[in-house]
C-alpha positions as a printed NumPy array, in Angstrom:
array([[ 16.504, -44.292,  39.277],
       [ 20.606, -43.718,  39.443],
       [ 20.759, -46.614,  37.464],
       [ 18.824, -45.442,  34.611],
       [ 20.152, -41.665,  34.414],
       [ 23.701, -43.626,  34.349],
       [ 22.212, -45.734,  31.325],
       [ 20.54 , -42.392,  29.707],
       [ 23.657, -40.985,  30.013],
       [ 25.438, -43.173,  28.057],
       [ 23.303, -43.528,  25.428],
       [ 23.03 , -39.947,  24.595],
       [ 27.242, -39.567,  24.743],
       [ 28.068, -43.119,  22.574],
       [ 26.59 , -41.567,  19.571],
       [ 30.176, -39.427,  19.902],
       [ 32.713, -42.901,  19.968],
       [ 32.936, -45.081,  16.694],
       [ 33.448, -47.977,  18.702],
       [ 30.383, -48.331,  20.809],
       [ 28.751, -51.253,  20.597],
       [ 24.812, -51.178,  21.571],
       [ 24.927, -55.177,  21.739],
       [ 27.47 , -58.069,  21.702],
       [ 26.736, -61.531,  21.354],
       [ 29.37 , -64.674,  21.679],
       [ 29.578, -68.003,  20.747],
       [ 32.347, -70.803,  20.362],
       [ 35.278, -69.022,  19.093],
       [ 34.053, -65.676,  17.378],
       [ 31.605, -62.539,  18.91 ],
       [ 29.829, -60.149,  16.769],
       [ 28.501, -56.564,  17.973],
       [ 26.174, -53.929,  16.618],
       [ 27.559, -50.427,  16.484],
       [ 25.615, -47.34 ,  17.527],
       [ 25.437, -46.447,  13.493],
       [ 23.77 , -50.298,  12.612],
       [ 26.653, -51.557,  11.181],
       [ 27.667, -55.227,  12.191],
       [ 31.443, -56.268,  13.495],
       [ 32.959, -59.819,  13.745],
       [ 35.868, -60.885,  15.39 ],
       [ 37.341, -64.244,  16.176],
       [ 37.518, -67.473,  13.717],
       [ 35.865, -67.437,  10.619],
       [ 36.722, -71.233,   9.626],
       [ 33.243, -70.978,   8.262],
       [ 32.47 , -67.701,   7.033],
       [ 31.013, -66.704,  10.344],
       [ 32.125, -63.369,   9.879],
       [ 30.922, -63.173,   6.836],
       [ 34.031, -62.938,   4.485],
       [ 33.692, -63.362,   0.878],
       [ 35.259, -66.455,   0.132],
       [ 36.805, -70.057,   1.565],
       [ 39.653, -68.454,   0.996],
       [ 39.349, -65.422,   3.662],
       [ 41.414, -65.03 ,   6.617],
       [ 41.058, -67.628,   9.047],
       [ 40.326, -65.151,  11.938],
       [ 40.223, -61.745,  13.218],
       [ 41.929, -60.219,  16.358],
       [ 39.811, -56.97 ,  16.223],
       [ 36.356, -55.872,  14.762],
       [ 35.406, -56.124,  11.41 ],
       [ 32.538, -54.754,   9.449],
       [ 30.152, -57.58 ,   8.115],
       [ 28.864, -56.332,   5.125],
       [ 27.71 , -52.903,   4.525],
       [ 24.527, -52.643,   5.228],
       [ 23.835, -49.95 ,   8.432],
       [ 20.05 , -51.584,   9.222],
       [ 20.854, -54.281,  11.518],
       [ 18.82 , -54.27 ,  14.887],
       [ 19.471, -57.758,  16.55 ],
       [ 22.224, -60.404,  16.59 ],
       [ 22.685, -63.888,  17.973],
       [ 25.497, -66.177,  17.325],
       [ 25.469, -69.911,  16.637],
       [ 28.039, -72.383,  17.749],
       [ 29.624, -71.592,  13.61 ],
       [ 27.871, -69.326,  12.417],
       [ 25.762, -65.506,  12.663],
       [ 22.45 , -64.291,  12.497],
       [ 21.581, -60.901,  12.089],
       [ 17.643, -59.202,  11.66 ],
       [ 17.558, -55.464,   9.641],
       [ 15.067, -52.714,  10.85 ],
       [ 12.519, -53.833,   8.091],
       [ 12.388, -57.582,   9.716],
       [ 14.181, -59.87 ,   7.694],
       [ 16.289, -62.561,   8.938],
       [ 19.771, -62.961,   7.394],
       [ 23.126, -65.767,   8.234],
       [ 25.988, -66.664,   7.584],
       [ 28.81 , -69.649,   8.806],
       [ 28.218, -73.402,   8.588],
       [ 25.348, -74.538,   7.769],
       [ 25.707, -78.368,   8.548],
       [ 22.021, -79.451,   8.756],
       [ 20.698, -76.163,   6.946],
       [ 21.305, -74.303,  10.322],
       [ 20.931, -71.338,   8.39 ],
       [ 17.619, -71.922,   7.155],
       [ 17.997, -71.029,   3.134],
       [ 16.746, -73.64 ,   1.881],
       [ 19.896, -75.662,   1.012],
       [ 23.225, -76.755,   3.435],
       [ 25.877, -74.806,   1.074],
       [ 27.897, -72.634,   2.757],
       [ 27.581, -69.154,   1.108],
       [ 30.565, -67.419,   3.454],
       [ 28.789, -64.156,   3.323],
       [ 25.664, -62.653,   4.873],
       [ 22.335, -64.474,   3.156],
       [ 19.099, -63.52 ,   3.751],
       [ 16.672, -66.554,   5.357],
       [ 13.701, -67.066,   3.057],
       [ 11.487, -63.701,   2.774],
       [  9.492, -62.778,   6.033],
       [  9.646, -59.806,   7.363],
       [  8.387, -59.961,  11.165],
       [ 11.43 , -61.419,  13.153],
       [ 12.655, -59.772,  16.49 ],
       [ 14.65 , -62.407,  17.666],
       [ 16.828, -65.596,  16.677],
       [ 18.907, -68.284,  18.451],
       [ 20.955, -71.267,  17.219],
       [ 23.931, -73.453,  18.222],
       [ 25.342, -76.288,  16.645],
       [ 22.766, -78.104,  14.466],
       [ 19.353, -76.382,  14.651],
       [ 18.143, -73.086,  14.784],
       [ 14.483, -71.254,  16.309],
       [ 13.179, -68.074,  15.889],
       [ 10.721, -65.412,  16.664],
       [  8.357, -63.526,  14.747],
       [  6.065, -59.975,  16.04 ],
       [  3.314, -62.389,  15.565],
       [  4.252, -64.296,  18.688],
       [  4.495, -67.551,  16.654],
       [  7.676, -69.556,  16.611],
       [  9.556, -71.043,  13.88 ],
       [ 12.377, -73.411,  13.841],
       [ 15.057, -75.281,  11.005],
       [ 17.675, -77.473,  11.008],
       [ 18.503, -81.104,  12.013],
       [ 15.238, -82.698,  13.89 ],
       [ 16.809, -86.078,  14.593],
       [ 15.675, -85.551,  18.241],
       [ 12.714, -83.544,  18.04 ],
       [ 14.863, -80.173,  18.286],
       [ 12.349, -78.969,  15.897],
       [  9.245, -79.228,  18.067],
       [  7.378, -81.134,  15.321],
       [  5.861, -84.101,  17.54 ],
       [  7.79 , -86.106,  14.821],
       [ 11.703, -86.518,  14.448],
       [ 12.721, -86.513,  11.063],
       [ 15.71 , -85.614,   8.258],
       [ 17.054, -82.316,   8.383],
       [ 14.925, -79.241,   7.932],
       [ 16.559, -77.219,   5.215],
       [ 13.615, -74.11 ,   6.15 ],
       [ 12.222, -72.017,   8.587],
       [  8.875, -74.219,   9.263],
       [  6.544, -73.193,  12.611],
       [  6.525, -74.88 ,  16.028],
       [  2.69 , -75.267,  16.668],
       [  0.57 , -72.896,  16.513],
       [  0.701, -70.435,  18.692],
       [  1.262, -66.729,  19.469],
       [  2.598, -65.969,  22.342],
       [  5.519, -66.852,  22.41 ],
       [  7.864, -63.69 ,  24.163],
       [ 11.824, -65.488,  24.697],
       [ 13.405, -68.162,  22.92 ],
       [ 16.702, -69.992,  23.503],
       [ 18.336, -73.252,  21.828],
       [ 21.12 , -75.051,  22.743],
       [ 23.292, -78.195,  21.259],
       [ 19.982, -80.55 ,  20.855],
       [ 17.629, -78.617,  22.334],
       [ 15.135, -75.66 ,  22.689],
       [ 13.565, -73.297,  24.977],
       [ 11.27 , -70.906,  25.224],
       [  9.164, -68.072,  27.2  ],
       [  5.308, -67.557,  26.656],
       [  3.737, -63.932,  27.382],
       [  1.803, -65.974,  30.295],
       [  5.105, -66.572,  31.964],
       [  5.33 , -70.35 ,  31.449],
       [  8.479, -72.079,  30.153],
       [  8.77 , -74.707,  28.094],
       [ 11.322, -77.129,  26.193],
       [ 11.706, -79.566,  23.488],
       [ 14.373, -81.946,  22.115],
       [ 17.337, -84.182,  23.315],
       [ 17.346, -84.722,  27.023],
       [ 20.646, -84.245,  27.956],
       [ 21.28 , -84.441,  32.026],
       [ 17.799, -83.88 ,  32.715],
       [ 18.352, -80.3  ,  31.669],
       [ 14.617, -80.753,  30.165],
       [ 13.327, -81.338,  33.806],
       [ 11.329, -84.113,  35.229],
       [ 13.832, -87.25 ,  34.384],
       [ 17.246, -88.155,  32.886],
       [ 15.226, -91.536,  31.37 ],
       [ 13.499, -89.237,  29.167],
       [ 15.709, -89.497,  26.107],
       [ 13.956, -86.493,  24.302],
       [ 10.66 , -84.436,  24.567],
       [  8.994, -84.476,  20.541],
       [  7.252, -81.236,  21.46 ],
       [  6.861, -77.657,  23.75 ],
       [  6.657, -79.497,  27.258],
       [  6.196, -76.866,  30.222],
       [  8.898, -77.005,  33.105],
       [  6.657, -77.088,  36.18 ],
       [  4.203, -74.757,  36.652],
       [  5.263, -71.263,  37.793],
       [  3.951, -68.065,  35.616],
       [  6.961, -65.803,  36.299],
       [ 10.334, -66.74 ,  34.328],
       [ 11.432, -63.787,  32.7  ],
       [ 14.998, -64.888,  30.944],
       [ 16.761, -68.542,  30.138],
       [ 20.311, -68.889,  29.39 ],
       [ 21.08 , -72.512,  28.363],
       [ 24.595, -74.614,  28.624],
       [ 26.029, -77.416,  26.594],
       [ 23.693, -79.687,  29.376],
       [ 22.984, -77.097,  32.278],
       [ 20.176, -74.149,  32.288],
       [ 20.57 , -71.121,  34.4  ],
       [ 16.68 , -69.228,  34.715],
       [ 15.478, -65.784,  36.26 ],
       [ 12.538, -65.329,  37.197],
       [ 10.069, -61.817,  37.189],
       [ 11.826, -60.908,  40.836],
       [ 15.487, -61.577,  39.126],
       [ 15.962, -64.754,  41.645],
       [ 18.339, -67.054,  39.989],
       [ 17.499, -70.937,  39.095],
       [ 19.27 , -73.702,  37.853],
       [ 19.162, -77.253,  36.892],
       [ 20.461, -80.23 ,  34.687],
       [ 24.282, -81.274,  34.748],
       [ 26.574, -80.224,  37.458],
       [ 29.636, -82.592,  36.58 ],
       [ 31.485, -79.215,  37.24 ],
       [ 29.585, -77.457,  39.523],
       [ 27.884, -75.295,  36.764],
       [ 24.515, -75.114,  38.816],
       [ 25.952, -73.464,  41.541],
       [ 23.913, -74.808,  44.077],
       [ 24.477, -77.722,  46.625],
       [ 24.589, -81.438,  45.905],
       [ 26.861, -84.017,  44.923],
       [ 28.811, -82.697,  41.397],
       [ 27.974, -85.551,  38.801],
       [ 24.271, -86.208,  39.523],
       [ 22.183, -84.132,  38.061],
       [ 19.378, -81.959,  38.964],
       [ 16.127, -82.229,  37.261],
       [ 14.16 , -79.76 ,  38.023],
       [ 15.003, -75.709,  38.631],
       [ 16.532, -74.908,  41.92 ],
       [ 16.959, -71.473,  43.182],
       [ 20.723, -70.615,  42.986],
       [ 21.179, -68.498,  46.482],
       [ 18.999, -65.862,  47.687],
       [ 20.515, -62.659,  45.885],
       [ 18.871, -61.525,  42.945],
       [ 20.843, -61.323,  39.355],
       [ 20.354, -58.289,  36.695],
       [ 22.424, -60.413,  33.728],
       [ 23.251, -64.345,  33.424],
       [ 25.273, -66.149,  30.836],
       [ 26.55 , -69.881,  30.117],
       [ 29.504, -71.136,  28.708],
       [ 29.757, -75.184,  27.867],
       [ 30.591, -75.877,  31.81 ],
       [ 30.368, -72.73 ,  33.063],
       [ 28.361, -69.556,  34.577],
       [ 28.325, -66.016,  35.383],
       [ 26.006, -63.554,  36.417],
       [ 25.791, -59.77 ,  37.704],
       [ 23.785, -59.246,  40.82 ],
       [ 21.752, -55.845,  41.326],
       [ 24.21 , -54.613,  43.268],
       [ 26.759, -54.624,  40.279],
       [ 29.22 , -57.37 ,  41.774],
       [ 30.504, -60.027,  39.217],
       [ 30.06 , -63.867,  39.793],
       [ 31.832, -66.96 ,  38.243],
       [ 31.081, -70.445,  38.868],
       [ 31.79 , -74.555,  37.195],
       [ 34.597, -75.596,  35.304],
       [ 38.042, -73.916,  35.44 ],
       [ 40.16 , -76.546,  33.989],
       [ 41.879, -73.669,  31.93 ],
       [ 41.265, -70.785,  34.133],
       [ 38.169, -69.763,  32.129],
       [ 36.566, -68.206,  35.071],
       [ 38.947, -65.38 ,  35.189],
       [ 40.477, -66.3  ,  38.994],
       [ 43.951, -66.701,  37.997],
       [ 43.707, -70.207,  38.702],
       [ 42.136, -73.631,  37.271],
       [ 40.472, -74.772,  40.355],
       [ 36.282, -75.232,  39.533],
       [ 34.029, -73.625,  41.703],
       [ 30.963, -75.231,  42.908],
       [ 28.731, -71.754,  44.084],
       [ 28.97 , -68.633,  42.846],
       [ 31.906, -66.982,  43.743],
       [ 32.543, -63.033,  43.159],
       [ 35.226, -61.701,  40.867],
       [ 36.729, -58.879,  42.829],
       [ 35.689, -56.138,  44.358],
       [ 33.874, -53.877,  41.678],
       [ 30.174, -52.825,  42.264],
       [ 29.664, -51.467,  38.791],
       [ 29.599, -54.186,  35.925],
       [ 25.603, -54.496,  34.258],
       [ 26.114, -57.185,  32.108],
       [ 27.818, -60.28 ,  31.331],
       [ 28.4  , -62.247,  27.584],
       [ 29.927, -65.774,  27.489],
       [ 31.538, -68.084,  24.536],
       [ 32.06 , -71.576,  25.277],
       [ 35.201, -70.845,  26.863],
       [ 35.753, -67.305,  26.957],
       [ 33.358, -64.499,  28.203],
       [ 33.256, -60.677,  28.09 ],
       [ 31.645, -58.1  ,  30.526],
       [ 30.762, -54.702,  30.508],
       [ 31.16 , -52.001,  33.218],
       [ 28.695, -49.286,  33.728],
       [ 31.384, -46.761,  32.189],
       [ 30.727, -48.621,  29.001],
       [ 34.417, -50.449,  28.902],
       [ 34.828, -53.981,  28.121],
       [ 36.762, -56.604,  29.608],
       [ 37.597, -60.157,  28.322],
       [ 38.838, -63.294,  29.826],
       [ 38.988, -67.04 ,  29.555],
       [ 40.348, -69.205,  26.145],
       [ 42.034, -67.038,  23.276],
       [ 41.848, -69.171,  20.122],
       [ 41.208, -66.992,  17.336],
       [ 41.585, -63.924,  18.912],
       [ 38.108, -64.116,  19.993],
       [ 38.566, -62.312,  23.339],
       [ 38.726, -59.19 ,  21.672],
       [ 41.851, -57.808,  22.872],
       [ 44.502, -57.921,  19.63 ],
       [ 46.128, -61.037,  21.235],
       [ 45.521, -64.15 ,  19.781],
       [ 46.488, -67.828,  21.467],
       [ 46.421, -69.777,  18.318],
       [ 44.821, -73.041,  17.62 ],
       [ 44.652, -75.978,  20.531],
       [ 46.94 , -73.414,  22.268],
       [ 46.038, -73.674,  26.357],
       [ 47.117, -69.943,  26.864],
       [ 44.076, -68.239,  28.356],
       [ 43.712, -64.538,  29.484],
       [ 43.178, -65.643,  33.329],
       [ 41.726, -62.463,  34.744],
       [ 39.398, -59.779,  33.41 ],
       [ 41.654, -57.431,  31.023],
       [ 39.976, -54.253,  29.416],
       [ 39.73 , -54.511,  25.427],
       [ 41.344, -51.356,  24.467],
       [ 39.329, -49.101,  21.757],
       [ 36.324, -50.538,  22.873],
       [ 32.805, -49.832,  24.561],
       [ 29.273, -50.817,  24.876],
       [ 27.216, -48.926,  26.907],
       [ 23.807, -50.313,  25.445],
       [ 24.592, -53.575,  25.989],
       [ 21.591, -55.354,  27.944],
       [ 18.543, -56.243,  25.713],
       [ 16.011, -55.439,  28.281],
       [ 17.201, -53.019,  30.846],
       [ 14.575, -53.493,  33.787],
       [ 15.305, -54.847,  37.133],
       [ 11.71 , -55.826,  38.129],
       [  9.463, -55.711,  34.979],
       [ 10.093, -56.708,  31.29 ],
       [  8.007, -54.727,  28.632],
       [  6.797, -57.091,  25.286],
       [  6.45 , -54.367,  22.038],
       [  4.832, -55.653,  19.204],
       [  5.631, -55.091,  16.603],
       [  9.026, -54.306,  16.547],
       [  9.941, -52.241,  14.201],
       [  6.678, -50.765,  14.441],
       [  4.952, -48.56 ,  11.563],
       [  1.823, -46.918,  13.565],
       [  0.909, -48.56 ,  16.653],
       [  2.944, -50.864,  19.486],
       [  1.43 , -52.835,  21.789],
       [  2.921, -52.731,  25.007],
       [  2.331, -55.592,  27.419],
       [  4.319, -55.923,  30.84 ],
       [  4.853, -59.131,  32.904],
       [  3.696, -57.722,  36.039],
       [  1.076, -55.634,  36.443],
       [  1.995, -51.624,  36.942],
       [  0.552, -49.035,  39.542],
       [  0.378, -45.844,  37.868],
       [  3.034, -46.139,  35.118],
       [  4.384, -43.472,  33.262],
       [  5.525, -44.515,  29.923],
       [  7.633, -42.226,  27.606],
       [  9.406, -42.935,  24.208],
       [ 13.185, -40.833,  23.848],
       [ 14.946, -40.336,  20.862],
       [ 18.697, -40.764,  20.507],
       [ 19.218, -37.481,  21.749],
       [ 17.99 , -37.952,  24.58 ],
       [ 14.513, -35.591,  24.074],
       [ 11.118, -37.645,  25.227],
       [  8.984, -37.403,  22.024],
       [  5.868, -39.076,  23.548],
       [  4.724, -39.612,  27.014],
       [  1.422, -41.598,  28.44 ],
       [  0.733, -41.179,  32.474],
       [ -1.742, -43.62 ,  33.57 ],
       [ -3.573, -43.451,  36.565],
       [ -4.784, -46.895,  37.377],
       [ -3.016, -50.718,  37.267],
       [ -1.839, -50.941,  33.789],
       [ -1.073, -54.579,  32.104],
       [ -0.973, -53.761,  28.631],
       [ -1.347, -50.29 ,  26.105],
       [ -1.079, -49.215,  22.981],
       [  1.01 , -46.367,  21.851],
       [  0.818, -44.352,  17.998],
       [  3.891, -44.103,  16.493],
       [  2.878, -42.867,  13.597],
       [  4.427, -39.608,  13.95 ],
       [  7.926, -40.495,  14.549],
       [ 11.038, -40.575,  12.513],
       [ 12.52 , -43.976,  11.377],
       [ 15.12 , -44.793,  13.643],
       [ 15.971, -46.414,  17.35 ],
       [ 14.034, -45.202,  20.327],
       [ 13.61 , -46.565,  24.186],
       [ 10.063, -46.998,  25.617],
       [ 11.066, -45.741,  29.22 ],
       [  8.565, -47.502,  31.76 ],
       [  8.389, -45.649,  35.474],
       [  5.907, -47.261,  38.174],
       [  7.223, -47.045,  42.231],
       [ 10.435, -45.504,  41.561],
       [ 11.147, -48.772,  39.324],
       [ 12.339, -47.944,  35.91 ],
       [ 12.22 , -50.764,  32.914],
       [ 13.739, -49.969,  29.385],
       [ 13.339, -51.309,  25.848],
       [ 14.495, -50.951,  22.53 ],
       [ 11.641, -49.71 ,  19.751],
       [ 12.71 , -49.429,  15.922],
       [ 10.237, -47.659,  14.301],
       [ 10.27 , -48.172,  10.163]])
C-alpha cells in the first residue's frame, strides 16, 4: 500500500513540472518520452528521422528533449532499432525513422522523416518493432504485423518479400502483450500462454538451436502465468504472474544470468534466482531488472562498462548496483540504459553516441567514452513511468481509449476487489466493491471527461494500477 500512495503521490504533483515524463522508451541510439501534457520528446540520433525532424537535412542528433510534432494526443510509445512509433488517444498508429523493409507499415519503404500515420485503424494500444519488422496490437485482441518476412517474422505460415502493410497474424483475439526483436516475435495471450515466431537465433525460440525458424505463433512450454517478455538481440528475459524472473537463449556473455557454461545456449526458460523482479529490460548482451524491494541489478556484457560498475568486466548473475532500495523501473538501449527512482529522477549510464543518455553530454560517433556509473539527467523526471504498476496482478482494459464501457479482466483471480477509477487530480470518480472472486467486470464510462485516468485495483492489501484514456 506505501508503494502506491508514493505512486499517487506523484502523479497528482507532476502535473506541476514541465519535464515529467509519464513513459520513456529506448532503443539503439535515441529514447523518446511522453510528457504529462501528451506531447512527444526525442533525443539521441536522428540519422533517420527518428525524431521526427522535417527533412534529410535535420540535425544529426539531439543532446536533450525535443518536441516531435505538435500534436498533445499521444498515449503510447515504443521505439524501433531506427525508428518511432507513437498511438494518439483516438487509436491511430503513427511512425517515423527508417523504414528499410516498410518497418513503418505505410504502405511504401520511403522515408518520410516526420511523424506518418500507419494506414487508418483506429483500435491500437500497443506497438513493438526493431530492426526489420514490426507487430502490433489492436483493443480487439487480434494481432497484426509488417515488414520483412524472409524468416517467418510475420507469423504468416509462409516466408515471403517484404510486407509493405499492417496485415493480421491468425486469427485470433486474445492476444494481451507483444514483443519483437531483430528476426523475431513474441507474444502474451489473455490465457497466460506465450508464444513466438520467426528466426531462431540461439534457441531463444525454445525447444532447439536446429530449428532455423518457427513460420508461425508456437507456444513456449506450457505454463498459463507469464505476465511480461523483454527480448535481446538473441536472449529473452520473462516474468511470470508471481514476478519470478526467467531466462533463456544465448548466454555468450552471461546475459541469462543463471548458471551454465557462457557460450551454449539455453533453450528453454530457466528461473533466474529466487527473488522476484517489479521491472526487466534487455540491451543487445545485456540485462537489468528492479526487484520488489527497490534494489537495482545488472548482468552480461560489459566490454564498455555498459552495466554502470565502473568497470568492463561481464557479469554472469545478477549483480546489484549499489546500495539504493528505491528505483521502480528500469529502460535499456542497446548499449545504454536509464532508470528511474521512486522520487521521479532519472539516471543514465552505459554508451553516449548521440547524446542518447540524456544528460547534455554527447560521446560522438564510434567514440568508446561511456558514462560508467548511474548519473542523474538534470531537468528531468518521470514519475509515471511503469506501464502496468501491479506487483502481483495485471489488469487487461478493453478498449482503451474507451467511449462507454471497459472490460476489465485480471490474470489472477481477485478475493473481494475494490476497483476505483481517479482522475488526474487525484479525486476517485467511480468506485465498484465486489464481494465475491472477481475474474473479469465491466465498468460505464460514459460519464467521464476525455482525458487519462488509473483503474486502481485493491484485493488483500495488494494494489494493481493501469492507465485508462477515455475519448
Amino acid at each position: 500500500m506505501k508503494n502506491f500512495f508514493l505512486f499517487l503521490f506523484g502523479f497528482v504533483c507532476f502535473f506541476c513540472e514541465a519535464q515529467c515524463f509519464t513513459r520513456i522508451q529506448g532503443a539503439n541510439q535515441h529514447m523518446t518520452g511522453l510528457k504529462t501534457d501528451g506531447t512527444l520528446w526525442g533525443w539521441g540520433t536522428n540519422g533517420n528521422g527518428q525524431l521526427s525532424m522535417v527533412s534529410s537535412t535535420s540535425p544529426a542528433y539531439e543532446q536533450f528533449p525535443v518536441q516531435m510534432g505538435t500534436s498533445n494526443q499521444w498515449v503510447y510509445n515504443k521505439n524501433g532499432r531506427a525508428n518511432s512509433f507513437v498511438i494518439k488517444a483516438d487509436g491511430t498508429l503513427w511512425a517515423t525513422g527508417s523504414n528499410i523493409n516498410g518497418i513503418l507499415g505505410i504502405g511504401s519503404t520511403s522515408t518520410p522523416f516526420v511523424l506518418t500515420q500507419v494506414g487508418m485503424a483506429t483500435n491500437y494500444v500497443a506497438v513493438d518493432g526493431y530492426s526489420q519488422h514490426t507487430i502490433a496490437l489492436r483493443t480487439d485482441g487480434t494481432l497484426w504485423a509488417w515488414g520483412r518476412n524472409d524468416n517467418f517474422q510475420l507469423g504468416q505460415g509462409i516466408a515471403s518479400t517484404d510486407v509493405l502493410s499492417p496485415i493480421q497474424v491468425g486469427t485470433g483475439t486474445d492476444w494481451v502483450k507483444i514483443a519483437a526483436t531483430g528476426g523475431a516475435s513474441f507474444a502474451i495471450k489473455s490465457n497466460g500462454t506465450l508464444w513466438c515466431w520467426g528466426f531462431n537465433c540461439s534457441g531463444n525460440l525454445t525447444g532447439s538451436t536446429t530449428i532455423t525458424t518457427r513460420s508461425s505463433p508456437f507456444q513456449i512450454g506450457t505454463a498459463t502465468d507469464w505476465l511480461f517478455i523483454e527480448p535481446g538481440d538473441c536472449h529473452v528475459l520473462a516474468l511470470k504472474n508471481d514476478n519470478t524472473l526467467w531466462a533463456w537463449g544465448n548466454r555468450t556473455s552471461g546475459q541469462l544470468g543463471i548458471p551454465g557454461i557462457n557460450g551454449i545456449q539455453s533453450q528453454t526458460p530457466k528461473q533466474v534466482g529466487t527473488a522476484t523482479w517489479h521491472s526487466i529490460a534487455t540491451g543487445r548482451n545485456t540485462s537489468f531488472g528492479v526487484q520488489t524491494n527497490g534494489t537495482l541489478w545488472a548482468w552480461g556484457e560489459n566490454t564498455s562498462g555498459e552495466l554502470g560498475f565502473n568497470d568492463t568486466t561481464n557479469r554472469n548473475a545478477p549483480t546489484q548496483m549499489g546500495t539504493d532500495t528505491n528505483w521502480v523501473s528500469v529502460i535499456a538501449g542497446e548499449d545504454h540504459t536509464i532508470a528511474i527512482k521512486n522520487d521521479g529522477t532519472l539516471w543514465g549510464w552505459g554508451r553516449n553516441y548521440f547524446g542518447a543518455a540524456g544528460n547534455g553530454t554527447i560521446s560522438g560517433t564510434g567514440a568508446a567514452n561511456p558514462i560508467l556509473v548511474p548519473t542523474q539527467i538534470p531537468n528531468m523526471c518521470a514519475p509515471l513511468q511503469n506501464e502496468s504498476f501491479s506487483l502481483a496482478t495485471t489488469i487487461s482494459i478493453s478498449p482503451n481509449p474507451a467511449k462507454e464501457q471497459v472490460n476489465l479482466v485480471f490474470s489472477t483471480a481477485l478475493q473481494n476487489p475494490s476497483i476505483s477509477i481517479v482522475d488526474v487530480t487525484g479525486k476517485t470518480v467511480l468506485t465498484q466493491n465486489h464481494s465475491a472472486i472477481l475474474n473479469n467486470t465491466s465498468i460505464n464510462v460514459a460519464g467521464l471527461s476525455k482525458g487519462l485516468y488509473l483503474v486502481v485495483v485493491k484485493s488483500e492489501g495488494v494494489v494493481s494500477v493501469e492507465k485508462l484514456v477515455v475519448n
